[in-house]
Each structure stands twice: as C-alpha cells, then as structure tokens.
C-alpha positions in Angstrom: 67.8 151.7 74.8 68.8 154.1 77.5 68.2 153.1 81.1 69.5 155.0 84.6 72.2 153.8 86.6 70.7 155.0 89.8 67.0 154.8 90.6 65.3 157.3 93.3 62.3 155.8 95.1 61.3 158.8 97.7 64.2 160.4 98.1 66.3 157.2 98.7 68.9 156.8 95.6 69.5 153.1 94.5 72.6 152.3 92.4 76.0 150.1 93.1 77.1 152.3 95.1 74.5 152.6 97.3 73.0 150.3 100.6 71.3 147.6 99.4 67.3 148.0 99.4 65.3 145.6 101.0 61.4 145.1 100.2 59.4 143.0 102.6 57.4 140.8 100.2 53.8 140.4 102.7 52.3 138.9 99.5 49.0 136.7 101.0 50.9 136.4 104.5 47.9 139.2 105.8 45.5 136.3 105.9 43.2 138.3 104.5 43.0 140.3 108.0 43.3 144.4 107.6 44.6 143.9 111.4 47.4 142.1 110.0 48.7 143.7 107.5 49.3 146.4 109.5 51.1 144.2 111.8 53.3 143.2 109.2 54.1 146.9 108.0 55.2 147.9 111.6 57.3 144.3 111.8 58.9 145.1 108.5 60.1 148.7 109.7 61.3 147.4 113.0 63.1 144.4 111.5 65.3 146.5 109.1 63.2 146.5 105.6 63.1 150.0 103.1 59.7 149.1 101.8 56.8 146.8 102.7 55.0 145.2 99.2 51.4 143.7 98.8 50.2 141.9 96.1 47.3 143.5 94.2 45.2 140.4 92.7 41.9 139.3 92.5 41.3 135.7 92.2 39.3 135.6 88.9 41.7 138.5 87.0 44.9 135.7 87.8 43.5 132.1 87.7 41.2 130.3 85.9 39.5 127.9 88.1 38.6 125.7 85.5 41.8 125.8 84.0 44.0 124.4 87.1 40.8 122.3 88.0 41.4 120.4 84.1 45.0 121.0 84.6 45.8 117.6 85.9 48.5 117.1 89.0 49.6 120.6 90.5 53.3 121.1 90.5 55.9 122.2 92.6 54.7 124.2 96.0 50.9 124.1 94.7 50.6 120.1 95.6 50.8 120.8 99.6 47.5 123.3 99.4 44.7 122.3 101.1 42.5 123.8 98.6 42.0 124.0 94.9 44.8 126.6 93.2 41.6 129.1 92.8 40.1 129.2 96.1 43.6 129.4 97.6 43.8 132.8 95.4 40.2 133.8 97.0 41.7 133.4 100.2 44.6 135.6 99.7 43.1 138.4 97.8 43.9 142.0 98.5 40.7 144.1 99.3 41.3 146.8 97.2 39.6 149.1 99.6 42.6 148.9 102.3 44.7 150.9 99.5 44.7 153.8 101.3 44.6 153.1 104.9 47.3 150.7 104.5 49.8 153.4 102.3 48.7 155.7 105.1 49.9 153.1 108.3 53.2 152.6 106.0 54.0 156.3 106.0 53.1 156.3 110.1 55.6 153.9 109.8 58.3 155.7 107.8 58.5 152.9 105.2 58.0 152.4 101.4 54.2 151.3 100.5 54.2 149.4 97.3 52.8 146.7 95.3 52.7 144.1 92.5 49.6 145.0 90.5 48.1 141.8 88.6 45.8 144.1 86.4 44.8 146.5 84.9 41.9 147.7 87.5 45.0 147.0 90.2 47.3 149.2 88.4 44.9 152.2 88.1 43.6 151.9 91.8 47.2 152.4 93.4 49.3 154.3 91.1 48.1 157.9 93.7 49.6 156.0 96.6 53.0 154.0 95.7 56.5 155.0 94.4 57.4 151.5 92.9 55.9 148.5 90.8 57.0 145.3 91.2 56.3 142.9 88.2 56.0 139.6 89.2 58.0 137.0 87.2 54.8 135.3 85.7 53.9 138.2 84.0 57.6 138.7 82.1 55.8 137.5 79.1 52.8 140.0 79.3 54.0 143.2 77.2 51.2 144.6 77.1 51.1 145.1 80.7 54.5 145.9 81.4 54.0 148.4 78.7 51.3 149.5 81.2 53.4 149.8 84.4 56.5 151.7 82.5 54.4 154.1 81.4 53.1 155.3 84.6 56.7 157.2 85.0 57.7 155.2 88.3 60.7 153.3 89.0 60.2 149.4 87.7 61.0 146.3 89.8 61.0 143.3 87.2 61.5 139.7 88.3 62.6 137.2 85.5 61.9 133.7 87.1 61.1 130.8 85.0 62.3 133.1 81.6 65.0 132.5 79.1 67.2 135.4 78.1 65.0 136.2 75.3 62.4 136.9 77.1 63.9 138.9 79.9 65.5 141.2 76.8 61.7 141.6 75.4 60.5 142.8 78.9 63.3 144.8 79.3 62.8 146.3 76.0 59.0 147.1 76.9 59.8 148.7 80.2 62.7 151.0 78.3 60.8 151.9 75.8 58.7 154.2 78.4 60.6 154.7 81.5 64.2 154.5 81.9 63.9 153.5 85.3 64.3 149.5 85.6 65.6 147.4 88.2 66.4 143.9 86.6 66.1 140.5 89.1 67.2 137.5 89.3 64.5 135.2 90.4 63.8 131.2 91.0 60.2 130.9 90.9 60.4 127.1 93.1 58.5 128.1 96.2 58.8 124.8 98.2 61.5 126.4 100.3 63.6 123.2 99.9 67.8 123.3 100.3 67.6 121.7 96.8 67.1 125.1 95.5 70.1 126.2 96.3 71.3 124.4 93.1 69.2 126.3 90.7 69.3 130.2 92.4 71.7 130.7 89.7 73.1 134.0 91.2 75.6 133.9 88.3 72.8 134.7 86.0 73.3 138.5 87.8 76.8 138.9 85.8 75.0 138.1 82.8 72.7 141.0 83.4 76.0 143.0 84.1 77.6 142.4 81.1 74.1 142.6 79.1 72.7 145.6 80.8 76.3 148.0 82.3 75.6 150.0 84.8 71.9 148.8 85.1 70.4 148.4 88.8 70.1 144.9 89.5 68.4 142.5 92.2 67.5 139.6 93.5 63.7 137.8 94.1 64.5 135.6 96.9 62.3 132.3 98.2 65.4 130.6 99.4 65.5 129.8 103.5 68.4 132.2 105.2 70.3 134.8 103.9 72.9 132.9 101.8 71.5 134.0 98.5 71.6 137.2 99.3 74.6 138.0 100.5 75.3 136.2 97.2 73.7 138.6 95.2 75.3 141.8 97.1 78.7 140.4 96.6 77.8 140.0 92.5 76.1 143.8 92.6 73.0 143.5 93.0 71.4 146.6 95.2 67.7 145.5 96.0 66.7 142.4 97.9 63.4 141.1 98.1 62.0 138.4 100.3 58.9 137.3 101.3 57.5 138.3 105.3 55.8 136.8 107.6 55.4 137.1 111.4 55.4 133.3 112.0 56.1 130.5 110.0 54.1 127.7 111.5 50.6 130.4 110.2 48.6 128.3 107.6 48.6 130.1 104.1 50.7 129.2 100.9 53.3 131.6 101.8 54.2 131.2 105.2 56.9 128.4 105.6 59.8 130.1 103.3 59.1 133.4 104.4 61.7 135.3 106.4 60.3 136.6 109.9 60.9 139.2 112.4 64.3 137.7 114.0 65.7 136.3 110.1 64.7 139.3 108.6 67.3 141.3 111.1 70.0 138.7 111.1 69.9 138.8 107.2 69.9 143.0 106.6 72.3 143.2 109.7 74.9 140.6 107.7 74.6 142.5 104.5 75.4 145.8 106.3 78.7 143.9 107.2 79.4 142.7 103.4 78.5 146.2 102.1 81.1 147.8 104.5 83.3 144.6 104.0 83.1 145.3 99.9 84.2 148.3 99.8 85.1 151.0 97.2 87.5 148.9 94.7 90.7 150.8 94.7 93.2 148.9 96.3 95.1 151.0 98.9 96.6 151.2 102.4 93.3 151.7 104.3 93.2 153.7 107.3 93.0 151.3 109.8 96.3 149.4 108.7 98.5 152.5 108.6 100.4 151.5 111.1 101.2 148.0 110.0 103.2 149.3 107.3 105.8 150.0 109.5 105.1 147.1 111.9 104.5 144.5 109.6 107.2 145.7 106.4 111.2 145.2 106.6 113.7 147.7 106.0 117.5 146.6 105.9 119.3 146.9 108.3 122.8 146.2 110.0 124.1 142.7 110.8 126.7 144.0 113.0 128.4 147.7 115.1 129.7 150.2 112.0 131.4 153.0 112.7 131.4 155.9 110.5 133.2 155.6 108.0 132.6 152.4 106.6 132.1 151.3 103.4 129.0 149.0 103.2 128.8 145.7 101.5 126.3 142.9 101.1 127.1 141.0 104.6 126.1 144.3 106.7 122.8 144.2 105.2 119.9 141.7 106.0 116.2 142.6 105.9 114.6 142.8 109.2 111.2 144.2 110.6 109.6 147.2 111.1 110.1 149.4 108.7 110.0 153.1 109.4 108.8 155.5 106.6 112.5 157.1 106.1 114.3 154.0 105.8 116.0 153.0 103.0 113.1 150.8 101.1 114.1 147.2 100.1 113.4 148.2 96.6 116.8 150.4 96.9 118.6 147.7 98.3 120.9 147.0 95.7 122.4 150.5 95.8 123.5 150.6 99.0 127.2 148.2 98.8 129.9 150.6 98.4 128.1 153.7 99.5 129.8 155.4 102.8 128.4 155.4 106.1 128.3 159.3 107.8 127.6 158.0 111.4 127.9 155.2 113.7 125.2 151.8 113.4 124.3 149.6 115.8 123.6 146.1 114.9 120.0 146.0 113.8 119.6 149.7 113.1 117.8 150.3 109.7 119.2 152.8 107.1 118.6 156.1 106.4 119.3 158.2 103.5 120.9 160.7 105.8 123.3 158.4 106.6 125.1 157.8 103.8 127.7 159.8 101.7 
C-alpha cells in the first residue's frame, strides 16, 4: 500500500531528513487539575517539545472494573497503585470539556495540541481542534478503530508495544488503507521505569520497520529514564520522539516517576540537536571545516637533499613529508617522478611541483 515519506503536521514537514519531532506525552500527569495542564503546555514549549499530547479516555470506555478486580495479581507498573486499576483510570480522566480551552492555551503557546483518543465519543469530540492522532499501543489490535482514526485524513502516530510483527503489518494495513499518512513506533509498553528495560527497548526493531516499510516515517514511544534511547532511535532514523511529561517526579499519579521533566526534557532535545547536526547528510566528502587540514595534515614528496637544476631525479631524493599543498605532485604520482628532469633548483624538503619538471 502507498504511504508518504514525509508527513506535514501544521506546516512543520516530518521525514529523515528533517529535525526530529518531539511530543510531550502529559497523559494523566494533569492530576485531573485544568490549572495544570496548562502548566504543563507552557513547560513543554519552554523545555524544547513540537507538540504537547493528552490522553482522551473515560474510565468506563477503557477498563472494566470488574474485569481487573477478577483479574487476579496486577502486573508490571500496576502492582505499586494505591488504588484498584479502575479508579486509578477515574482519577486520571480527561474532562472532555477542557478540549477547547486547552487547544486554545497550546496555540497561545505556539505548540502542537493533540491527543490519543480511546473512543469513539473521544475521536469525534476533538477531531475540529488537533492535527495528529496518536494510537496508543493497546489498541494495535483494534481495526476497527484505527480504521476510525485513518479515516479522519490526519497524519497517524501508531505505537506497536507489546505486538508481534503480524500484528503491526495488520494495523499498518488499516491505517493505509485510508490515509497514507503513518508514522510507525517502536514502543516497550513496561512502565516501571527500571534500568532493566534497557534490555528489551529493542531499538533494532526500527531497521526492521526500515527494511519492511522504505522510506516510511518512523519513531520511537519512549518510558525509558534519560535520553539514551532516543538518541538511539535518531541515530537508526527514527524522526518523532515521544516521552511522557511531567513537572515533578516525586507528584503522586501512575505516571509521574518515569516521566521526563522540565530540566531532562531540555538536556535530551538539546543532545539530539547535537546528533542530528553530528549525522549528517551521508555523502562522504571533505567538509568545510577540514579544508584546510588537507594540506596540513596530507604529505606530498618531497626532497631529501639541495638539487640543482638539472638533475635527474631518483628514488633516494624522494621521501613523503607533511603538508601537502594543492599543486604538489600527489603521492598517487609518485612513481613517475625517477628519471624525470628537474627545471629549477630544490631545497632539501621542498615538495614537487609539476612546473618543475621537464
């Protein structure tokens, strides 16, 4: 199926040759405070982040509370909550009725306004106001709602945490059957923020996508601590980052410890500047600011002793010596230079010229 190489969110063109994108994930880090929020989208802009993303869920249209309740042990980042998985939603729902004062403080702010819609009520309450979806990597297995997202023509963040390959090719599919436009993200859907994740980030898994998808726009989901991963990711190609934000990690809320705050946040999108400039264009080449070590740093040969004019050069007059001006004879002609004549005088060490030869 045909996809785009570049995306365009607002003006702002996303491809591989492009600055990465970074989205400020808020997800439940608001506290369920309208005050907040807008605090965060202010933080976000100042910090370095391209867009600021809420979550759009209601408690009882993404968990059952009966079915974690009979569920048994909760896993993974859900055992530390003080409260049952379904109240700990309640808590971190999005009023839907900020929608437009938030997308509103965001464009005060001069940043992207977007979300991750978790359904179908979400999805139609928004679309007016963002540029973007975000699918969330729990829902790569929903078609019928990606189906839903693609086909409101806007540009399509998918995470694929948790997913085998077969399943992120049957999203894909579902998104590209509607809308070409389709970022494709690596994800690790462990949330504890432990160094152990490091082991199973799997930034590889992007050169897969590479070779699966040419030319397709990838990214990277990030709930790793630091920046590690993502300067990872830029180095493998992918151009949009996203991470979740918060304004202080010692808040309460599910979401706060492995978030990325005001000061991380900065130190991570001002390293990736550094490894975008540092990756440069591909074509190998003397760049500008080595010109002048060609001649400083290169030998040309030159002579091991006084010649007069006259002389008839052989191999012990000749021994390779830095610099190595641009009309010297280039090491690459040394072996015609025995038995050629010489037109003028040398001093020991000069280099030879064309010039001065017969």
């Amino acid at each position: 199926m045909r996809y785009n190489p570049s995306i365009v969110i607002r003006g702002r063109t996303i491809d591989i040759g492009s600055p990465t994108y970074f989205v400020a994930d808020v997800a439940s880090n608001h506290n369920g405070d309208l005050s907040t929020a807008k605090e965060l989208i202010w933080s976000a802009k100042e910090a370095g982040a391209d867009a600021v993303k809420f979550q759009h869920f209601l408690a009882n249209r993404i968990v059952s509370d009966y079915g974690f309740r009979h569920l048994g042990a909760q896993a993974s980042h859900q055992a530390s909550w003080s409260k049952s998985v379904y109240e700990t939603y309640v808590d971190a729902e999005f009023r839907r009725d900020w929608n437009e004062e938030l997308a509103r403080e965001a464009q005060r702010a001069e940043i992207d306004f977007f979300t991750s819609p978790y359904d179908f009520e979400a999805l139609e309450s928004i679309d007016a106001l963002v540029p973007v979806y975000k699918i969330g990597s729990g829902d790569i297995t929903w078609i019928e709602f990606i189906e839903a997202v693609a086909k409101r023509g806007k540009p399509v963040m998918l995470a694929t945490g948790a997913s085998e390959m077969g399943e992120v090719e049957r999203a894909v599919d579902a998104v590209l059957r509607y809308n070409p436009d389709l970022v494709l993200m690596q994800c690790n859907t462990n949330y504890t923020g432990d160094l152990e994740n490091f082991r199973y980030i799997n930034l590889n898994v992007l050169k897969t996508y590479a070779i699966r998808y040419p030319g397709m726009v990838l990214g990277l989901s990030d709930h790793t601590p630091g920046c590690a991963t993502v300067l990872g990711a830029i180095a493998l190609g992918a151009r949009v980052i996203e991470k979740h934000y918060t304004l202080d990690n010692r808040q309460s809320g599910p979401d706060h410890a492995f978030s990325m705050t005001p000061v991380t946040w900065r130190e991570m999108v001002d390293r990736a500047r550094e490894l975008e400039y540092a990756l440069g264009s591909g074509i190998k080449r003397v760049e500008a600011n080595e010109a002048e070590t060609v001649c400083l740093q290169r030998r040309s040969i030159r002579a091991t002793r006084d010649l007069p004019a006259g002389t008839v050069l052989d191999e012990s007059m000749l021994e390779n010596l830095r610099p190595a001006p641009a009309d010297a004879v280039p090491l690459s002609e040394r072996k015609d230079l025995p038995g050629r004549t010489l037109r003028v005088d040398k001093k020991r060490g000069d280099c030879f010229r064309y010039e001065d030869l017969c």
